[in-house]
Every structure is written in structure tokens, then in C-alpha cells.
N, C-alpha and C positions, 0 to 999 in steps of 0.2 A: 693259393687254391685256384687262381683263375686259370693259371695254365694246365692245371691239372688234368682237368677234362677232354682236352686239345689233344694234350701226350696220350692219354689212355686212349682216346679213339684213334690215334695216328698208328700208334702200338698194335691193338688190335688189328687193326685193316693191316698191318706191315706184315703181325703174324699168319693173319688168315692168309695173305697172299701165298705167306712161305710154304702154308702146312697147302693151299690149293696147289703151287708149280710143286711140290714135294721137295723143297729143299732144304727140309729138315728129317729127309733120311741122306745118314752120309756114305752110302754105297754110290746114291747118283752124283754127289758131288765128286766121291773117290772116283768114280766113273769118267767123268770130266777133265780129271786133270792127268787122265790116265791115256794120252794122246797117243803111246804105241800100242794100245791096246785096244781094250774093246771100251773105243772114244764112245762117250754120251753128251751131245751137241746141248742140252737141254737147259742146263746152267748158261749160257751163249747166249741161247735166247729169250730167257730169264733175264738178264744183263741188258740186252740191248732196249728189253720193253723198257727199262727202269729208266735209261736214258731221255728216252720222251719226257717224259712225267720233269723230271729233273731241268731238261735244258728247258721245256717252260716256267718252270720254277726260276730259273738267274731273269729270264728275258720279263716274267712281270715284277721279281725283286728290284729289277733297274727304272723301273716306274713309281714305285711306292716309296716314300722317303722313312720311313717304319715300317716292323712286320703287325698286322692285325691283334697278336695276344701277345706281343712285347714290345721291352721300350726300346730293343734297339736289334739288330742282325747280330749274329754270329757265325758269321763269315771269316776262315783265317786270312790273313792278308799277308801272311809268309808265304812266298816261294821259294825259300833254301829247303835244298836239299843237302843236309845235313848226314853226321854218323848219326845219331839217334832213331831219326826217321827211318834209312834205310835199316837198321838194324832190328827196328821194329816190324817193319815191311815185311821182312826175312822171315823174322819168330811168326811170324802172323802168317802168312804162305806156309811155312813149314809145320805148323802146326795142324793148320789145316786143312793140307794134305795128311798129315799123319792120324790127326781124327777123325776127318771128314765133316766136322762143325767149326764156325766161328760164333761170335757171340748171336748174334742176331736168332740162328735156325736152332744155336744152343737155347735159349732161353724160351725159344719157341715150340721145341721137342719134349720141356720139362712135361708139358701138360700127356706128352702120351705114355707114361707108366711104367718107360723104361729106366734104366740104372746110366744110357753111357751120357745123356746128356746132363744130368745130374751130379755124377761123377767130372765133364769136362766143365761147367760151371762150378764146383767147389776149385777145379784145380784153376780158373780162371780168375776167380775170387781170389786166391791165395796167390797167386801171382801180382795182382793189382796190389794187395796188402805188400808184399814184398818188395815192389818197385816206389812204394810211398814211402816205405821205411829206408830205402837206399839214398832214393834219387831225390826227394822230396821234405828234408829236413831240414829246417830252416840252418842257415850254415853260422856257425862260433860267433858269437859277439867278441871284438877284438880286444884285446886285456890292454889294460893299462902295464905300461912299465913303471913300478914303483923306483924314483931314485933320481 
């Protein structure tokens, strides 16, 4: 419960940001990635504010030896780039050019009363179940050879 309260307010402000730059309508996102056409910079500069915020984030992580509301970082400390990653990278760009949501402005969008982000969160939900049940199965326990 202690962290609870943390994520919810972290949530909130993340969402308010999205629904205030509007990018959780995904015409301006589609608009965005839509660079021979009629480009919308908007997302860009969305992106570059975030960057602030963020690179002060590593530069006082490097001073604190714990984070304030846990016992330790979760930080990946892989740099391979692997087939999974990119593959995931891929589905993840592609998708969201074809929607016009990722999860974030999906889960952000439920609240305004429409069907598609609703619709792209069940189908993102059922993808996650799908990928648990493939990728994520604890693998055979190895048989004894009787004899």
C-alpha cells in the first residue's frame, strides 16, 4: 500500500499531461508520424519536454543510493539488442501508427466515452495474455530415464 499512492498520483499528473498536449486523440499522433503529409510537429515537442524532466531524473538517481518509496531502482542494466526487443519495437511502432494510441494515451482516453480506446486496450490486454501464455511458461521439468 505504501507505493500506492505515489503510482496514482504519478498516473494521474502523466494522464492529465496527455489529455492537456492532447495525445490521446490519435489523429494528432497519426498526424505526426505522417511526415509526407500534412506533418503535426506536436508530438516532437511533447517528446523533447519529457526529456527534461527525465534526464534530471538519472542525474539525482546518481546521488541517492535508494529511491524515496522503494527498497531499491529499477533500472534495466541490459544493453543488448536483441530479436525480441526489436521485434517488439516494431509491433509497438506499427501498431501505433495503425491506431494512433499506445498504452499510456490508451488508458488515458478510456475516461472520454469513446469505444476506440477501449476497444485498443481489450485488444492490448489480450495480447499481453497471449504473450504470457507463449513466451512465459515455465519450461518441462526434465524426465528421468527409467532403466
Amino acid at each position: 500500500m505504501r507505493g500506492f499512492i505515489p503510482a496514482l498520483a504519478v498516473g494521474i499528473l502523466f494522464g492529465a499531461g496527455l489529455a492537456l498536449s492532447d495525445m490521446i486523440n490519435p489523429a494528432r499522433v497519426q498526424a505526426f508520424l505522417d511526415v509526407a503529409g500534412d506533418w503535426d510537429p506536436t508530438l516532437a515537442f511533447v517528446m523533447a519536454a519529457a526529456v527534461v524532466p527525465s534526464a534530471i531524473a538519472y542525474v539525482i538517481r546518481r546521488r541517492l543510493s535508494r529511491p524515496l518509496l522503494a527498497d531499491r531502482f529499477a533500472i534495466p542494466e541490459s544493453r543488448i539488442l536483441d530479436r525480441p526487443l526489436l521485434g517488439g519495437a516494431a509491433l509497438f511502432g506499427i501498431g501505433w501508427g495503425l491506431a494512433g494510441f499506445c498504452p499510456g494515451p490508451a488508458l488515458a482516453g478510456l475516461v472520454l466515452g469513446i469505444w476506440q480506446p477501449w476497444l485498443f486496450v481489450a485488444a492490448m490486454l489480450a495480447g499481453m495474455a497471449v504473450h504470457r501464455l507463449i513466451f512465459d511458461r515455465p519450461a518441462a521439468a526434465p524426465r528421468k530415464l527409467e532403466g
